[in-house]
C-alpha positions as CSV (number, residue, x, y, z in Angstrom):
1,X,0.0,0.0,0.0
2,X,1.6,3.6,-1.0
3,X,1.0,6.1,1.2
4,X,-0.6,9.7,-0.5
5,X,1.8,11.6,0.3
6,X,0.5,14.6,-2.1
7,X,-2.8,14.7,0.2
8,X,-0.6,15.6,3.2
9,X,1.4,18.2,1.7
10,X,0.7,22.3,3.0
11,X,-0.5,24.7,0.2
12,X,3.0,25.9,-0.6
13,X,4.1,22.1,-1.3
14,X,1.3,21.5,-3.4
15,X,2.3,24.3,-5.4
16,X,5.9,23.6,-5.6
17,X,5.4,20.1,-7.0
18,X,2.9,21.3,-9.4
19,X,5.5,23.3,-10.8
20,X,8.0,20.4,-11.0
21,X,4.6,18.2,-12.7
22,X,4.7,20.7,-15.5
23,X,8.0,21.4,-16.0
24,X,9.3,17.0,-16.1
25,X,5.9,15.7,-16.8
26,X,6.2,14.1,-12.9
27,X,7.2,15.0,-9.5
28,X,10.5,12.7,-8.9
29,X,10.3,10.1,-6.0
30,X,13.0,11.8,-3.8
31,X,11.3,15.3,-3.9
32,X,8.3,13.6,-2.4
33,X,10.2,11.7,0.3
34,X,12.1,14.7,1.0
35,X,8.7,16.8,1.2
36,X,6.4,14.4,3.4
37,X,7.1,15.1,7.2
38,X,9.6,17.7,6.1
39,X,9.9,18.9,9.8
40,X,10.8,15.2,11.2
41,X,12.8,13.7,8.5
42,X,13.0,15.4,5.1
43,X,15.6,18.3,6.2
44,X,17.7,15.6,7.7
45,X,17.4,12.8,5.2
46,X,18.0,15.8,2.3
47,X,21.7,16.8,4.3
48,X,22.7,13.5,4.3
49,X,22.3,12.7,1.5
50,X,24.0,16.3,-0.3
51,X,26.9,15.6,2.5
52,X,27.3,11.5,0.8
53,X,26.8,12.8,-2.8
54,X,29.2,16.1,-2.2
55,X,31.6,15.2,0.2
56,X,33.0,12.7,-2.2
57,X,37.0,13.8,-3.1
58,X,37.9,11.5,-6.1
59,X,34.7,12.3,-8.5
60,X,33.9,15.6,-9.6
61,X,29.8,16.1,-9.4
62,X,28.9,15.5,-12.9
63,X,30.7,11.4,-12.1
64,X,28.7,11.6,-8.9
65,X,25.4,12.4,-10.7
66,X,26.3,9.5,-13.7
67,X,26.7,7.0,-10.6
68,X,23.4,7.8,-9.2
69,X,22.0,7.4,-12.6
70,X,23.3,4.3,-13.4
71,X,22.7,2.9,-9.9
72,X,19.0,4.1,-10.4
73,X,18.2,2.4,-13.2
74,X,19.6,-1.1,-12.2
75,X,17.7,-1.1,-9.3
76,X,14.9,0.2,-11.7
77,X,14.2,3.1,-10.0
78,X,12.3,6.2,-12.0
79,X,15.1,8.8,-10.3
């Protein structure tokens, strides 16, 4: 069972991820996680994961970004 997380969301929320429906076509998975109980858990979740994604010193961010793709889409994931 998925949770609607879109019914949850405050007015400002709504808005922002009706921007991001028409400018992709969709609102990605990680905006919503990041959006749903912002207050308990998005702001954290969303600063670990630019410290694991940034704070790498061998890979410049556009190899970061190619990783996350690639790791996306074998674990068939629409990121």
């Amino acid at each position: 069972m998925r949770i609607q997380i879109e019914r949850r969301l405050s007015p400002v929320q709504r808005a922002l991820l009706a921007v991001w429906k028409l400018l992709i076509g969709r609102v990605p998975g990680p905006m919503l996680v990041v959006s749903y109980r912002k207050r308990y858990f998005g702001n954290y979740w969303a600063s670990c994961m630019q410290e694991g994604m940034r704070a790498a010193r061998y890979w410049n961010r556009g190899e970061i970004e190619l990783f996350a793709a690639f790791t996306s889409k074998v674990n068939s994931c629409t990121y």
